[in-house]
N, C-alpha and C positions, 0 to 999 in steps of 0.2 A: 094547455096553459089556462090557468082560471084568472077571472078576473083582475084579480090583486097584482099578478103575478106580469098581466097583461101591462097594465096602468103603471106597474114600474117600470115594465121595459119602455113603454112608452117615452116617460118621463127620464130615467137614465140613458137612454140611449144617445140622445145627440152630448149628452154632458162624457158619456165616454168616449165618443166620437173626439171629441175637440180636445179630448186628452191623447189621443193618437192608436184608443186600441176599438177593437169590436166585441161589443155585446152577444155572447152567445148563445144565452140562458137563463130563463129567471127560475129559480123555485121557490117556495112560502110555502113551508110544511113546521109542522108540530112534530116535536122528538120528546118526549115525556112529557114533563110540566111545561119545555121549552119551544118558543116558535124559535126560527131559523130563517134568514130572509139572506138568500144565498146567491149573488153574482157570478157568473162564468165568463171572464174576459180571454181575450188571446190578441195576437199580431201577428204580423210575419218576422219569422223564427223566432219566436215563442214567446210567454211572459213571463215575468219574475218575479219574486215576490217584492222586489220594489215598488215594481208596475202596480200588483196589488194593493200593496199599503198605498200608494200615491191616490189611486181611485177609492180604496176605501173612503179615504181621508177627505173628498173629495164630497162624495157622495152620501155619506152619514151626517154634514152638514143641510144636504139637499133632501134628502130623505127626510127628515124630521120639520123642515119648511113646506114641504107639499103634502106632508100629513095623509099619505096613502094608505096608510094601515095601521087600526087603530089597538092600543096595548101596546108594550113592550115586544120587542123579538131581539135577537142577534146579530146582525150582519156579517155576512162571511163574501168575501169577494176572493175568488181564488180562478185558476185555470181550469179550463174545461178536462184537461188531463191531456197525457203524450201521443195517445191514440183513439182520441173522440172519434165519432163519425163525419164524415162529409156529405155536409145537408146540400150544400147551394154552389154557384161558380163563384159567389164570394170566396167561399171556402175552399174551392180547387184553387183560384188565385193566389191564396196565401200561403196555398201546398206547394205549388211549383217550383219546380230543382230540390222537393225534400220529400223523404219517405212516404211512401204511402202500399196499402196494403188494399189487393182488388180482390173480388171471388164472384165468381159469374155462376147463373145460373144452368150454363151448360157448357159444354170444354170447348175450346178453343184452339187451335192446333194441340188437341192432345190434354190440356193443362184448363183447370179450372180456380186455380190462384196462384196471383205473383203478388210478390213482398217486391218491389224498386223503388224506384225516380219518379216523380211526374215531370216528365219530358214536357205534355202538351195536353190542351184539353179544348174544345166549341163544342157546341151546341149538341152535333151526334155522338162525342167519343172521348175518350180519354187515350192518352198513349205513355204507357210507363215501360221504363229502360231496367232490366235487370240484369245480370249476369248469370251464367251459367258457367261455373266453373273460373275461368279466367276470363274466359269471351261477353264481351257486351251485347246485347239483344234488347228489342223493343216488340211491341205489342200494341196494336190499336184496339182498343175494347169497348162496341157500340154500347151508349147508355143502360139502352133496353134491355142488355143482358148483363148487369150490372145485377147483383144481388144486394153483396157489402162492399163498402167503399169507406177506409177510414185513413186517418194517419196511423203512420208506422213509423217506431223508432230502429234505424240501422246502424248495426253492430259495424 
């Protein structure tokens, strides 16, 4: 994260906060002639694009009073997408009881990625509930052998 990029999330962060979502993202990139100053919000089970407009509208007022960055750009506030990565136990917290998608760096009884449930998750582990066939089954999977860990959307 550069600078700019920092000093917004700084600055938006508690004003998204108190609007009820989490800041996941800042980027400040150039796309032709155009800058692009782009928000990634989310909650638990998920954000909308009302959610977005409502923060937009929120923060394009604030944005232009703290005068972080200087010229014209675009603002775009949208979702980090359905199956971002999970960075932090923020992010496990707001996954729990909904898809998520694991792949480990070496197998596990046999198996080196489940698509389920996040069941549960501290400190050392995660534990997601898939099915097999018709049968429910779970999986305790130490951090440390943790490759990717994202959300996932189930069919």
């Amino acid at each position: 994260m550069n600078r700019t990029e920092q000093k917004v999330m700084d600055h938006a962060q508690p004003v998204v906060e108190e609007l009820g979502y989490k800041l996941i993202d800042v980027e400040y990139v150039k796309e032709g002639p155009d800058y692009f100053l782009r928000l990634y919000l989310d909650k638990r089970g998920g954000i909308t694009l009302e959610d977005c407009a409502e923060a937009s509208e929120t923060l394009s007022g604030k944005l232009d009073a703290w005068d972080l960055i200087q010229g014209s750009y675009y603002l775009d506030v949208s979702s980090p997408g359905a199956e971002r990565p999970i960075r932090n136990d923020e992010d496990l917290e707001m996954t729990l009881a909904e898809g998520i998608y694991v792949k480990t760096y070496q197998q596990i009884d046999g198996e080196k990625e489940w698509t389920g449930i996040l069941a549960d998750y501290d400190r050392e582990s995660v534990t997601v509930e898939f099915k097999v066939k018709t049968r429910k089954k779970s999986v305790r999977i130490d951090r440390d052998k943790i490759a990717t860990i994202r959300k996932a959307v189930l069919l």
